[in-house]
C-alpha positions as CSV (number, residue, x, y, z in Angstrom):
1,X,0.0,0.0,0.0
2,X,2.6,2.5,1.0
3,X,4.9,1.9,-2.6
4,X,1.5,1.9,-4.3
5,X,1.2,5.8,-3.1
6,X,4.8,6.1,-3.5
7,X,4.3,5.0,-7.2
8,X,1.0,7.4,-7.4
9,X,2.8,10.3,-6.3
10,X,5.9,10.3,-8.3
11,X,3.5,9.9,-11.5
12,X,2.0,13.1,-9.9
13,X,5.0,14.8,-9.7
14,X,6.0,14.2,-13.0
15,X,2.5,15.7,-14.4
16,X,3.2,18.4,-12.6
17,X,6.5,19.4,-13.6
18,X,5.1,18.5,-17.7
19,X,2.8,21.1,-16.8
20,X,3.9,23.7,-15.0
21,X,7.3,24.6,-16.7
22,X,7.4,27.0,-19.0
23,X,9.3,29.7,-20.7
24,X,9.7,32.2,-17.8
25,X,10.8,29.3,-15.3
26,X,13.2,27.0,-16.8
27,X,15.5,29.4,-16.3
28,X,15.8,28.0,-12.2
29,X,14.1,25.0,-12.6
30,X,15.5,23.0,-15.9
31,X,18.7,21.5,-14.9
32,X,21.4,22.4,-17.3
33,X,19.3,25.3,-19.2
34,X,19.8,27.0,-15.4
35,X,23.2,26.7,-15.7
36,X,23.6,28.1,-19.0
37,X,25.1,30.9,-20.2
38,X,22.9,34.1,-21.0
39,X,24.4,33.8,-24.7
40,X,23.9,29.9,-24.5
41,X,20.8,30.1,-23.5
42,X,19.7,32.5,-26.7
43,X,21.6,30.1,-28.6
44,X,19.4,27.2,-27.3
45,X,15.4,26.4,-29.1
46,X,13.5,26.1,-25.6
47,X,10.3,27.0,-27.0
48,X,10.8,24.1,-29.1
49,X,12.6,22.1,-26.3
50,X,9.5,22.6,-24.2
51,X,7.3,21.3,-26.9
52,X,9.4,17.9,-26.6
53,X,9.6,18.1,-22.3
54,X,6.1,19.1,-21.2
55,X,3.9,16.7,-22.9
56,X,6.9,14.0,-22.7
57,X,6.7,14.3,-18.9
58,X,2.8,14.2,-18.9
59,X,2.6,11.1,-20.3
60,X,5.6,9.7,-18.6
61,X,3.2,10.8,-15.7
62,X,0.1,9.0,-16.4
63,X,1.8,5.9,-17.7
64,X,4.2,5.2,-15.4
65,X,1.4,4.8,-12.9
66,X,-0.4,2.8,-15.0
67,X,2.0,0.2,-15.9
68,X,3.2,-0.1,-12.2
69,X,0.0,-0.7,-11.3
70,X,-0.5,-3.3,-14.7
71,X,2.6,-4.7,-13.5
72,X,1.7,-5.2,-10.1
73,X,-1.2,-7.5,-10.8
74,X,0.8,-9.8,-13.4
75,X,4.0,-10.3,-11.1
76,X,5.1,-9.7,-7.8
77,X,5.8,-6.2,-5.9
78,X,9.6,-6.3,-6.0
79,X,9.8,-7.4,-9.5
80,X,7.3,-4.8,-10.3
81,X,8.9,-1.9,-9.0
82,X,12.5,-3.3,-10.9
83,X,10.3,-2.8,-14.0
84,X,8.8,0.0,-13.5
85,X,12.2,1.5,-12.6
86,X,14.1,0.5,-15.6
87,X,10.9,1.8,-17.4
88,X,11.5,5.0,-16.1
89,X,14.7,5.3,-17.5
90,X,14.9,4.0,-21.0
91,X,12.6,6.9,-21.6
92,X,14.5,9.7,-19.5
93,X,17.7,8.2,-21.7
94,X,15.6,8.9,-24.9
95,X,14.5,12.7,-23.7
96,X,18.6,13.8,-23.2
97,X,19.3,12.0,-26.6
98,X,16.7,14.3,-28.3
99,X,16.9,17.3,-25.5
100,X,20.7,17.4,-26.7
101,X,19.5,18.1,-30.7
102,X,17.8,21.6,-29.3
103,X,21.4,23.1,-28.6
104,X,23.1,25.8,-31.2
105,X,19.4,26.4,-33.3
């Protein structure tokens, strides 16, 4: 019960941050674009890099959740949870590798 809110509340968190950056507040809040240079960071597409991150981290959101939860009925809790963790990060992996193609537009 307790890694089943766990679960429910990191899939909140991660809707959350899909929709509630933006323009005016990746500046502090998206790692590496906060770090940036002011000519770096003219240099870098976030409008277009936040096309790619906010609906990517929706969906990463609602469907983490739900195959934790998909998972949890078909096997057991630990081998659910080692799942659903390396399905968190293949697609974290596959936002840098296209997060990295916004730089010098």
């Amino acid at each position: 019960m307790t890694l089943d809110l766990l679960i429910l509340g990191i899939g909140i968190m991660y809707y959350l941050v899909g929709n509630f950056i933006n323009k005016e507040n990746a500046k502090i809040l998206l790692a590496g674009y906060n770090t940036m240079s002011n000519s770096e960071r003219e240099k870098f597409d976030i409008d277009g890099y936040l096309k790619l991150f906010k609906p990517f981290f929706k969906k990463l959101g609602i469907y983490s959740v739900f195959m934790y939860f998909l998972l949890s009925l078909i096997v057991d809790e630990e081998t659910a949870i080692w799942i659903w963790f390396f399905i968190q990060i293949i697609p974290l992996v596959i936002l840098a590798f296209y997060g990295n193609s916004y730089k010098n537009r």
